[in-house]
C-alpha positions in Angstrom: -60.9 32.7 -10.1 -63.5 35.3 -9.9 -64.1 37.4 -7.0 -67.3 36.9 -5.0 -67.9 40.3 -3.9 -66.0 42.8 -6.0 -65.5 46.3 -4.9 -68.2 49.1 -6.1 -65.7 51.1 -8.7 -66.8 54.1 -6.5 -64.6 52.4 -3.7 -61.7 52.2 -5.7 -62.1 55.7 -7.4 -62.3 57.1 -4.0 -59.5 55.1 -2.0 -56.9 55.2 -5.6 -57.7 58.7 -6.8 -59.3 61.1 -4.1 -57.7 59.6 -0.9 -54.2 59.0 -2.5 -54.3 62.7 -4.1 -55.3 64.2 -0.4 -58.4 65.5 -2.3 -61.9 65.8 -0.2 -65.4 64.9 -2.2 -66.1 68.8 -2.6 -63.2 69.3 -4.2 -62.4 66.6 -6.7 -66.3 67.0 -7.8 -65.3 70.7 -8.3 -62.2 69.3 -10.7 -64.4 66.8 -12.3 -67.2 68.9 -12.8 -69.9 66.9 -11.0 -72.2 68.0 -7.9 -70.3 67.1 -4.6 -73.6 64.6 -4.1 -73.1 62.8 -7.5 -69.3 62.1 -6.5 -70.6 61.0 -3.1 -72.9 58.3 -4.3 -70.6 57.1 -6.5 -68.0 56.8 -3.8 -70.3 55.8 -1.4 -71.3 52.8 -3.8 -75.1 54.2 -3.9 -75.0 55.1 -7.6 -73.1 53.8 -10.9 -70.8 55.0 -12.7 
């Protein structure tokens, strides 16, 4: 059955990766190697991935 309102992949990047690794935005966008705003729209579910 498919899901009617899946979660943005941002949502699940930031509640799997940054959350569960006790990372803040700033610094997993300094690790990835994106601006902290990229990584916040993306998390934030305001830009794609």
């Amino acid at each position: 059955m498919a899901m009617k309102n899946p979660p943005h992949p941002g949502e699940i990047i930031r509640e799997e990766i940054i959350e569960a690794l006790g990372l803040t935005v700033t610094s997993a966008a300094e690790v990835l190697g994106v601006r902290r705003a990229t990584l916040s729209d993306v998390t934030n579910g305001k830009a794609s991935v």
